[in-house]
Every structure is written in structure tokens, then in C-alpha cells.
N, C-alpha and C positions, 0 to 999 in steps of 0.2 A: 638699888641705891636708896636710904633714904632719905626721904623728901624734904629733911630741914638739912641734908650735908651739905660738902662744900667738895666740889672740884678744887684739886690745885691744878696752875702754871705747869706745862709742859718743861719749865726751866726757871727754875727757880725754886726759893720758900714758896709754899703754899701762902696764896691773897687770902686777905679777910674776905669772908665772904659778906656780898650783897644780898638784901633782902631780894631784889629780884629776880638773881641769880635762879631762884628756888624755882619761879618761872617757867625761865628758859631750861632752866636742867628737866622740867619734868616736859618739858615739849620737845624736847632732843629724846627721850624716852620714849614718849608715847611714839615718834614719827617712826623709831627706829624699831620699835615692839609689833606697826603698824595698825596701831589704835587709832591714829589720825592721820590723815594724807591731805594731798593738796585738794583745793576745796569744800574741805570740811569748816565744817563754825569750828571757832572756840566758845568751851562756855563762857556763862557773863562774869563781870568782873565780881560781882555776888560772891558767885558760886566758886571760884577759880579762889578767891581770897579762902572761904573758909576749909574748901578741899585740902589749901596747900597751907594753911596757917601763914601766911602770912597778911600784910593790910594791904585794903584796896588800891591804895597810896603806890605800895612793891607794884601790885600787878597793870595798873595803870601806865606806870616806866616803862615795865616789862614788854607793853604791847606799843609802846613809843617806839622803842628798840629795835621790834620784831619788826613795825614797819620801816624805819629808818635801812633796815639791813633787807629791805623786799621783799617778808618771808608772808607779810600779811594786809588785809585790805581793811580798812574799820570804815562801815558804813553805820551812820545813825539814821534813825528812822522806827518803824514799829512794821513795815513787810516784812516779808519771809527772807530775802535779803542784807536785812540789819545785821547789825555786829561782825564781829570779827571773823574775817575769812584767810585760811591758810591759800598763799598762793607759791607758785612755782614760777618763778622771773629774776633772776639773779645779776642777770645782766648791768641792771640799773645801778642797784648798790655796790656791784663791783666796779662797773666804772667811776663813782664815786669816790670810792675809796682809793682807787687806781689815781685818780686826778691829785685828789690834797695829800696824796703822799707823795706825789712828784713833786708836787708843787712845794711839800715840803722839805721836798733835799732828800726824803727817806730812803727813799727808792730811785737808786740816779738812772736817769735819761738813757745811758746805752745802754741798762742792764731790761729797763723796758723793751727799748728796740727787741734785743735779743729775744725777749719772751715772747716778743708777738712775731718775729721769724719765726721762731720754731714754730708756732701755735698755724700761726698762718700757711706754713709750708703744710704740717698735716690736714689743717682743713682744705687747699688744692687737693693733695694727693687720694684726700675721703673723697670731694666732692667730685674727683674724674671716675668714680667710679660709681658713686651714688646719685649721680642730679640727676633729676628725670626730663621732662619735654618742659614744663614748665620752669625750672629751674633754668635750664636751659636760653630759654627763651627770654625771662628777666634780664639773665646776662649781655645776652644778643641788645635789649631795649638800650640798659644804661652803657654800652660800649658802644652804639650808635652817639646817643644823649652828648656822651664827652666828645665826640668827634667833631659837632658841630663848632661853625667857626667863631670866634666873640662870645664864649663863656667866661664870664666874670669868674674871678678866682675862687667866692666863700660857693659860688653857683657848682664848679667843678670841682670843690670839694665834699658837695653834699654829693654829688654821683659819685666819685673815688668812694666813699664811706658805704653808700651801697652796696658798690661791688663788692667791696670786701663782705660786707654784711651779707650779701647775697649767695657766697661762697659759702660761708659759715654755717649758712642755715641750707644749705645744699649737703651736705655732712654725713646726717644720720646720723651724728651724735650728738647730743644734746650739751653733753660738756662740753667738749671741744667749739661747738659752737656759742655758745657761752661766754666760754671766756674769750675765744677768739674777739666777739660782739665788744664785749666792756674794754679787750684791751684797743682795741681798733677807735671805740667812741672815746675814751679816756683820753686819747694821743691826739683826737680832734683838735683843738686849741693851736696846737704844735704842727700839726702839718697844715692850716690853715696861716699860721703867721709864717712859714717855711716857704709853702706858695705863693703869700701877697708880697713877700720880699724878693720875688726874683724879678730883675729885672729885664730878664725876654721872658716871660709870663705864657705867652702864645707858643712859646721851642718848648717851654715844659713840657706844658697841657699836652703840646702832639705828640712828646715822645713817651710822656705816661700815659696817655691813649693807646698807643703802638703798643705799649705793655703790656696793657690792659687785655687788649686784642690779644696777645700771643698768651694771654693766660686763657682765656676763654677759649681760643682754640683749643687748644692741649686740654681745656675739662672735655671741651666738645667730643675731642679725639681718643676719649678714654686713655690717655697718660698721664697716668697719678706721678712719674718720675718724673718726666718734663714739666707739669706741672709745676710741684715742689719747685725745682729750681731755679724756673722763672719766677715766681713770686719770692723768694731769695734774694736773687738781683735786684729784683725789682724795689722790693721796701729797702736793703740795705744800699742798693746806690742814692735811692732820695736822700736817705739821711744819712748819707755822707758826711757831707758839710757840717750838717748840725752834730755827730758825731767827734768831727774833728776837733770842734769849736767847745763840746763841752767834757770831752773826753782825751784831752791832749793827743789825739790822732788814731787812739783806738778806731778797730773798724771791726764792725760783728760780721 
């Protein structure tokens, strides 16, 4: 491709193209040619400007962007560490992006749910087959953790978020947990205000405990089926309600 072109829109007229664009187009190149990978520098913005003609100004954005979307680390300084670092962490910027487009009506509420049942039922069904002793054992800590008696609600939602999170990265797959992660921290907000609105708080928490426990079982038990399932129930009966309330009675 060359290096002053223009991608178009998967749908649409071809966009004017942006000067930074030029950038990202040659860094989707290089990752994909395997000229650069994660934790490689980029070169400096010098050098990046006149390789690719455009001004320092483009590639300066350009590295805005990269980091905005979690692709990169920009340290300043003059060690061996300075400048820009390719990283692999996608989590972050997808949950981001996950959040302010709920937030903005883009992406409605039950078609979330739904993405993260399915995402979440595949990471059980990975992780009953993949988690090792330690995996294992995480599980076991934060399914004690919830059990205990007088956990504050934002308290029992940072263990809920573990678990899940725990699962995720129990996998062996890197995407799948991934996205699992961002859709799971995105949705944070929402099943925190979901929680501190109930008004028997304490019949929740023991019966998403008991949940929690029969998921962890079944990883423990090597059932990837029964797994899947119960985590099924399990996130679609929570948000039931909230389901009901913003989806005129849809249920995933």
C-alpha cells in the first residue's frame, strides 16, 4: 500500500483522509508484515515524520490515539526505556469504549447483556477445562471473600468483578478473555447501581454467592457444559429487572 493512500469506510463513500491516518495505516502494516510487535519502540517522532512525509504535528495525534486505544506506552525521559512502546492490553480501551457508548444509547443495555452471556458462558466452558491449581485456587479465595457476612455492596462488587475476571483469564485464550474483561469492567457502573438498589442487599449477595459457588464448582469438576449454563442463569437472572425496565420485558 502506499504510504500517502487512503483507506476507505467499510460502508460508505470513501473518508477524506487524515494526515495521521498515514500513521496508523503504516503501523497496522508493519504489525501485520511482523516488522514490529508488542514491546518494540517506535521510532521517534523525527524520524517517523520524515519516513512517512507527513508533520510532526500528524504523528504526534497519531501516538495520542495509539495510546487512547491501549496500543502504546509513551515514556519521556533519555534511558533505554523512553519513548514510545507497543503494548498488548486491550482490555482497557475496550472497556472504555464499551462504557460511553452505552452511555450513549449506541449500544442498548440488553444487546450488552447478551454479548457478555455469550462471551462469559464460553470463558466457564474454556476455563473448566483450562484453569490449573492456581486458577483454581483464586476462585476458591474470592467465593470464600463473598461469602462472608456484612459486605458492603461497591465491597461485593469488586469480588463479583474478580470472579468473573478470574474466569476470563483462566481461558487460554487471550481474546476471549479480553473481551470477556472489558465487557465485564464496562458493565461495572450498572451492576453496582443494580446492587445498592436492592432492598434485601444481604438475600442477594447469599444467593449470587451460592452462584458463584456452583460456577466454580463445575470449573473445579471439569464441566465446561454445566459451567456455560450456570453462568447463563446466572448473569441473565441479575439483570432481569434491569432488562425488563429498559427493554420492555425482553429477556436474553
Amino acid at each position: 500500500m502506499p504510504v500517502n493512500g487512503s483507506r476507505s469506510d467499510e460502508v460508505g463513500a470513501p473518508r477524506a483522509p487524515r494526515a495521521y491516518d498515514v500513521v496508523l495505516d503504516w503501523l497496522e502494516d508493519a504489525l501485520r508484515d511482523g516488522d514490529l510487535h508488542a514491546g518494540d519502540q517506535l521510532p521517534g517522532e523525527r524520524e517517523l515524520s520524515a519516513r512517512l512525509g507527513v508533520s510532526r504535528a500528524a504523528v504526534r495525534e497519531a501516538l495520542r490515539v495509539l495510546e487512547a486505544l491501549g496500543a502504546v506506552v509513551q515514556r519521556t525521559g533519555s534511558g533505554p526505556s523512553a519513548g514510545t512502546t507497543l503494548v498488548a492490553a486491550p482490555a482497557d480501551a475496550l472497556t472504555r469504549f464499551l462504557r460511553l457508548h452505552v452511555q450513549l444509547a449506541s449500544i442498548d443495555l440488553p444487546d450488552v447483556i447478551r454479548a457478555r452471556i455469550a462471551l462469559e458462558r464460553e470463558s466457564a466452558r474454556l476455563a473448566a477445562v483450562h484453569a490449573d491449581a492456581a486458577d483454581l485456587d483464586e476462585l476458591d479465595s474470592l467465593v470464600r471473600a463473598m461469602g462472608a457476612s456484612d459486605v458492603a455492596a461497591d465491597a461485593f462488587n469488586e469480588l463479583d468483578t474478580a470472579f468473573h475476571i478470574a474466569i476470563a483469564r483462566a481461558t487460554a485464550s487471550p481474546l476471549v478473555s479480553e473481551l470477556t474483561i472489558a465487557l465485564r469492567a464496562a458493565m461495572r457502573p450498572n451492576l453496582l447501581a443494580a446492587l445498592a438498589g436492592e432492598p434485601d442487599l444481604g438475600g442477594v449477595e447469599r444467593r449470587l454467592h451460592e452462584e458463584h459457588a456452583g460456577i466454580r464448582d463445575a470449573i473445579r469438576a471439569r464441566d465446561p457444559d454445566r459451567a456455560a449454563v450456570l453462568v447463563d442463569e446466572h448473569i441473565a437472572g441479575f439483570y432481569g429487572d434491569v432488562l425488563r425496565s429498559t427493554a420492555g420485558g425482553r429477556r436474553t
